[in-house]
C-alpha positions in Angstrom: -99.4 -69.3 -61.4 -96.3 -69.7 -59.7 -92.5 -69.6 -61.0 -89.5 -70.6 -59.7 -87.1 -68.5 -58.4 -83.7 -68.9 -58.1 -82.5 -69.6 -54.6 -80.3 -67.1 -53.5 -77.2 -68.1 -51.0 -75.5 -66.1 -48.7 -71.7 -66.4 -49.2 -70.1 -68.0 -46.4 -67.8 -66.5 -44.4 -64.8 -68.0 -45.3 -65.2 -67.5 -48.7 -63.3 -64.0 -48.1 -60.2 -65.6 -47.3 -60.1 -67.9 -50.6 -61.0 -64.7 -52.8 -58.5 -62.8 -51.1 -55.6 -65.6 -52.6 -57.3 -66.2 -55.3 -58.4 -62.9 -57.3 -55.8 -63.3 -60.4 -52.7 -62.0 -60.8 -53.1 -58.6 -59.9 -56.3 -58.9 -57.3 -54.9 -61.5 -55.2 -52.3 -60.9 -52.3 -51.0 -62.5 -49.2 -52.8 -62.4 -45.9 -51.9 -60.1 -42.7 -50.7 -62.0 -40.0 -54.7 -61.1 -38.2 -56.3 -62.7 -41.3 -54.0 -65.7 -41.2 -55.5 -66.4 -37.6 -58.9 -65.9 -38.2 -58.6 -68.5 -41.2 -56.9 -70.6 -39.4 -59.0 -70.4 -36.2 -62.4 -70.7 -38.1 -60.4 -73.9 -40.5 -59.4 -75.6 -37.0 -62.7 -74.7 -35.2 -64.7 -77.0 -38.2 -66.5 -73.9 -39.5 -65.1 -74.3 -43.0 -66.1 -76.9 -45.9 -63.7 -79.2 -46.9 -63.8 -77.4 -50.4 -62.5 -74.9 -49.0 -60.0 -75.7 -47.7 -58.1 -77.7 -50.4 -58.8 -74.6 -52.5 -57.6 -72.3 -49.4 -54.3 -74.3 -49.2 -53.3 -75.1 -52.8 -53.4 -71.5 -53.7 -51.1 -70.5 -50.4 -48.7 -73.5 -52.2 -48.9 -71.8 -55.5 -47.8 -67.9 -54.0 -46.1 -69.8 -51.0 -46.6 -68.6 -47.9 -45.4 -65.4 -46.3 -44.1 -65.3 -42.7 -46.4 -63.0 -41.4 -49.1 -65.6 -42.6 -47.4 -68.6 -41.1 -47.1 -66.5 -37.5 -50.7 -65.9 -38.3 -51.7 -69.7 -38.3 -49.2 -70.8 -35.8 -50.7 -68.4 -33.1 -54.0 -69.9 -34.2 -53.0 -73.7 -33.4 -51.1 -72.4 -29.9 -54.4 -71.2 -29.3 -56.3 -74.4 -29.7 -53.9 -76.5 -27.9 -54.7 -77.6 -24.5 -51.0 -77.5 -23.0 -50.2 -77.2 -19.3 -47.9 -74.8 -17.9 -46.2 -77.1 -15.5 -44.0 -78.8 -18.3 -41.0 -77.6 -19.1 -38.8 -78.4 -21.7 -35.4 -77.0 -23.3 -35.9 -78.5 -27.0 -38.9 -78.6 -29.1 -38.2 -80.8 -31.6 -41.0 -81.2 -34.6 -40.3 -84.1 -36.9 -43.1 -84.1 -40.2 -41.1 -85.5 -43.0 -40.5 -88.9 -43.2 -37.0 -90.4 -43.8 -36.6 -92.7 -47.9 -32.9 -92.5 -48.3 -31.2 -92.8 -44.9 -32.8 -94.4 -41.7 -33.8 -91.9 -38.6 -31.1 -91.5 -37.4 -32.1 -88.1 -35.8 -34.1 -90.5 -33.5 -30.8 -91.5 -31.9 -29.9 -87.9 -31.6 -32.9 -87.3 -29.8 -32.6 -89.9 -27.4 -29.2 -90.1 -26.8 -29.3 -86.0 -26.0 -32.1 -86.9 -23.6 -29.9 -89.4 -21.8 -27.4 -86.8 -21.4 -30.3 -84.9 -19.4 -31.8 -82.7 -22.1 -35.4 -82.2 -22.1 -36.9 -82.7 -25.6 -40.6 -82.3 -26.9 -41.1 -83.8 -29.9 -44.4 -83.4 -32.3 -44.9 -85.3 -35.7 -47.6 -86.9 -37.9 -46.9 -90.3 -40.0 -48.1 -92.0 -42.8 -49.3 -88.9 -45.1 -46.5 -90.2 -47.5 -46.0 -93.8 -49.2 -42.9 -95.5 -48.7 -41.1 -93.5 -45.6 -39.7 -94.0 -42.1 -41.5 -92.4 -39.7 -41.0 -91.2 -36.4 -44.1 -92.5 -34.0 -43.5 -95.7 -36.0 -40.0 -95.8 -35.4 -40.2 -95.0 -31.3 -43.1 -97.9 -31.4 -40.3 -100.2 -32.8 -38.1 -99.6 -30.3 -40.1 -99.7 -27.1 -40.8 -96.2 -26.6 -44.1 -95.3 -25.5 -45.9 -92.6 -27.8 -47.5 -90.3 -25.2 -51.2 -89.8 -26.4 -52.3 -87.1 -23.5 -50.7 -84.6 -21.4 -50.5 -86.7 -18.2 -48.3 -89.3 -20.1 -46.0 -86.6 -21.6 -45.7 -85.4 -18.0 -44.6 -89.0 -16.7 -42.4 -89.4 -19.6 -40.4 -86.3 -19.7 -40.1 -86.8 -16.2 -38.6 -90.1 -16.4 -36.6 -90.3 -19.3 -36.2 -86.2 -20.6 -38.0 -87.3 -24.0 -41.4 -87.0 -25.1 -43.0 -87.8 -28.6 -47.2 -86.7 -29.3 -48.5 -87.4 -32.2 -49.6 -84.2 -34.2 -53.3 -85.9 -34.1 -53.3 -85.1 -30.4 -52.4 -82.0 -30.5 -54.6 -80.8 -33.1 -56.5 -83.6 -34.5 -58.0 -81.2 -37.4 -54.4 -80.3 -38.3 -53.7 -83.8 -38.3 -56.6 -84.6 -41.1 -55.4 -81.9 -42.7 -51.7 -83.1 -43.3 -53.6 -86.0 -44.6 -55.1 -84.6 -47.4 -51.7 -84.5 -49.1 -52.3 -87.8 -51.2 -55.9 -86.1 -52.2 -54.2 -82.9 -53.1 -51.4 -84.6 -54.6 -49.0 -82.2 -52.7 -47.8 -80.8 -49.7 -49.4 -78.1 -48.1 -48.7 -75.2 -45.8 -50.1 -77.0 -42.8 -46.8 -79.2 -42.8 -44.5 -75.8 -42.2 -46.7 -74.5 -39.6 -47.0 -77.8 -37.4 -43.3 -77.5 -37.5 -43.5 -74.0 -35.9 -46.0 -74.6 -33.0 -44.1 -75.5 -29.9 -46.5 -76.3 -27.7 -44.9 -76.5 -24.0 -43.0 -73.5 -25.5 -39.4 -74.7 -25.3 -36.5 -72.2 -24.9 -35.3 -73.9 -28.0 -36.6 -74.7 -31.2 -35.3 -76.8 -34.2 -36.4 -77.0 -37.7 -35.6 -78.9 -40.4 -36.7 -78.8 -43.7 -36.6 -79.5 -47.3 -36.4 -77.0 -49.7 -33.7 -74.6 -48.5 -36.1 -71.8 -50.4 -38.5 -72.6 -47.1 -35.3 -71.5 -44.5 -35.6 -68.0 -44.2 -39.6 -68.3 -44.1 -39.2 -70.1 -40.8 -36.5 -68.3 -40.0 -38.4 -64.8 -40.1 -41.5 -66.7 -38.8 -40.2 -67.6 -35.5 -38.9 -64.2 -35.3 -42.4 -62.8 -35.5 -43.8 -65.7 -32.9 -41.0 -64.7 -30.4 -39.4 -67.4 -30.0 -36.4 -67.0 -28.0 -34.1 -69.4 -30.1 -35.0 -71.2 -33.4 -32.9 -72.6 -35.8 -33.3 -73.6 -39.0 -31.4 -76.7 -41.3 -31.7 -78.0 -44.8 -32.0 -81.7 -42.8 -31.6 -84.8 -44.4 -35.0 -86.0 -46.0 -36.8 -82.9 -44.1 -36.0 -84.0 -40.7 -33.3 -82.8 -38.2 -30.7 -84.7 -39.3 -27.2 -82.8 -40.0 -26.3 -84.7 -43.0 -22.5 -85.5 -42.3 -21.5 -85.4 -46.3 -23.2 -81.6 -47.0 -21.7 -78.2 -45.4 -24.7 -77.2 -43.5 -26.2 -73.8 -43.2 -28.3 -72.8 -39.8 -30.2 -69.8 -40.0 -31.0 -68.2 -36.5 -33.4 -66.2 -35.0 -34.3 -64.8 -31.6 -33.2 -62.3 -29.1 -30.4 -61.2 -31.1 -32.1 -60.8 -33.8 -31.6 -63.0 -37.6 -28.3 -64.5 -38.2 -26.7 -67.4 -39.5 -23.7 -70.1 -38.8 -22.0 -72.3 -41.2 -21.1 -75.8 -40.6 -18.3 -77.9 -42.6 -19.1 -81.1 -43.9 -17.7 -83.9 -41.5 -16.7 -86.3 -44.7 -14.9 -85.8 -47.7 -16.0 -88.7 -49.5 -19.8 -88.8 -50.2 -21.8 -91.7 -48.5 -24.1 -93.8 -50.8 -27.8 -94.4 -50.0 -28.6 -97.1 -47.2 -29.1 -100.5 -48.2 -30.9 -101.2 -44.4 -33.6 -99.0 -43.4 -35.1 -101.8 -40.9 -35.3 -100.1 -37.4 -33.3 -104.0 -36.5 -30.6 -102.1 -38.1 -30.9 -99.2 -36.4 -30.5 -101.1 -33.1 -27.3 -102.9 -34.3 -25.4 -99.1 -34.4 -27.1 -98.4 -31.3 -25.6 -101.2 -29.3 -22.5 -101.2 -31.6 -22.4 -104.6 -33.0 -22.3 -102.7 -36.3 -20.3 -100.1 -37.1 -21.8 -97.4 -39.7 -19.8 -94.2 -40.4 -22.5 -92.0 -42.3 -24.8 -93.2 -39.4 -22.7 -92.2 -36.7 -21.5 -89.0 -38.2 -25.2 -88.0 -39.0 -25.9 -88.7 -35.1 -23.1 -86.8 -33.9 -23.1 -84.0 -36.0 -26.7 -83.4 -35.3 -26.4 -84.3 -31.0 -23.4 -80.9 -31.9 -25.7 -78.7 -33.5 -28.6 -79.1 -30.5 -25.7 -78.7 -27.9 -24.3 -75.8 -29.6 -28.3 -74.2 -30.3 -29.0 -74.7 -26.6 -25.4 -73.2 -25.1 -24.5 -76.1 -23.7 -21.3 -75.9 -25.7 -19.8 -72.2 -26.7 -18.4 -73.7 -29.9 -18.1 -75.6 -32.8 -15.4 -77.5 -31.6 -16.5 -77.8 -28.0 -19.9 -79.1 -29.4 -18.4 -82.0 -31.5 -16.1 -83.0 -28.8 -19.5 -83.3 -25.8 -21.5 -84.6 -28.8 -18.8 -87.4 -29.6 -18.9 -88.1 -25.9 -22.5 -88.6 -25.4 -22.5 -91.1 -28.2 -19.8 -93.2 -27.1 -21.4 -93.2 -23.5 -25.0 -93.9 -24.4 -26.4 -97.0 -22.7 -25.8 -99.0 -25.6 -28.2 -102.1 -24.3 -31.4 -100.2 -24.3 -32.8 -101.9 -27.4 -31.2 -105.5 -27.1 
């Protein structure tokens, strides 16, 4: 006679990392910036059950992340992006949020630096959250081609300074990741590290987020990664938008170490939310057949924080002044 034995399973190996942030109150603890990687690398590799990995991410949401485990995962997705080394740029900008209350206005910012001869890199994902304006959307709107491979980014920085790739290019498991946030019901830590990868590793890196709690995080993060520059803004809906009504704080790191710069708010009356979030819109204050005084001073003010971030203006002053400039000299028929 025969019985029935239990079947016994061997753990799997990334079962560690969920026990190590999940063991209770006083078991549990953050991961080193070496166990952040390996997660990560084994997570991004397709070596880890989708189980996992919702349980792996909402209980980093619940402690929140550390910097030295961010560092830890951004190396891991530098690692596993393909990027050549023959394409330079001075700004890496990441855009991840979504705009609901205001237009993307940072778009303009973007583009209008770029025509000034800036070269900007920007990353992004879209449509992990209902009812939002979204970058690559956006860009497709206004005849700007999204560049889906490294070849195209090429071509395109080298024609017009500006570059947008979708996140699910560069990583396309991070991607389906970022995704999971209407299945998890909330954001997750993958949406501060995509922010911090820098793929063609730019000189210059801006971040904006939402919850000013999450600034020094990314702050001390991109201290850890090296980055020469990085800056750090409470932006407008989560993007890098100066919002012109707010002082804004800009937390620094890099070379000289952590620091921190305070602008003053360009408006003393508050602005109310937009009642035109079309892109059509948008392309009326581009070509200037409608005038929109939050929307210009959210485009300005944020053109004078990149110019200031990247020393091409020593000041404040000087910054608003070349900013002001290279929004009245745009080529103000691009989108008509």
């Amino acid at each position: 006679m025969t019985t029935n034995k239990p079947k016994k399973y061997e753990e799997h190996p990334f079962a560690e990392y969920v026990r190590i942030l999940g063991k209770g109150k006083k078991g549990s603890r953050s991961l080193s910036e070496e166990e952040a990687f390996s997660s990560m690398c084994m997570i991004l590799d397709n070596k880890v059950e989708d189980l996992q990995i919702g349980a792996f991410l909402m209980l980093l949401r619940v402690k929140e992340e550390s910097p030295q485990e961010l560092s830890g995962f951004v190396k891991a997705a530098k690692s596993k992006i393909d990027a050549p080394g023959d394409i330079e740029v001075e700004l890496d900008w990441s855009s991840y949020a979504g705009k609901r209350r205001h237009p993307a206005w940072y778009l303009f910012s973007a583009l209008c630096l770029a025509e000034h001869g800036m070269t900007i890199f920007m990353h992004g994902a879209s449509g992990h959250t209902a009812d939002r304006m979204y970058t690559e959307d956006v860009l497709i709107d206004l005849g700007i081609t999204v560049s889906n491979d490294w070849d195209a980014a090429r071509q395109a920085i080298s024609n017009t300074s500006f570059c947008y790739m979708p996140l699910s290019t560069l990583l396309p498991r991070m991607d389906e990741m970022i995704n999971m946030r209407p299945i998890l019901g909330l954001r997750s830590p993958v949406h501060s590290l995509s922010r911090l990868i820098n793929p063609l590793n730019a000189g210059t890196v801006l971040q904006g987020i939402f919850h000013p709690a999450y600034s020094s995080m990314h702050q001390e993060a991109g201290q850890l990664l090296g980055y020469k520059n990085i800056a750090v803004i409470k932006g407008e809906g989560g993007e890098i938008e100066r919002n012109p009504d707010n002082l804004l704080e800009v937390l620094c790191s890099g070379e000289q170490g952590l620091s921190q710069e305070t602008w003053p708010k360009m408006f003393e009356k508050r602005h109310v939310k937009a009642d035109d979030m079309s892109v059509d819109y948008m392309k009326e204050v581009w070509s200037g057949n409608h005038h929109d005084e939050y929307a210009e001073g959210a485009i300005i003010g944020t053109i004078a924080l990149a110019l200031k971030l990247t020393g091409k203006a020593q000041d404040q002053k000087e910054s608003m002044l070349m900013a002001k400039h290279q929004w009245d000299t745009r080529n103000k028929t691009r989108f008509i």
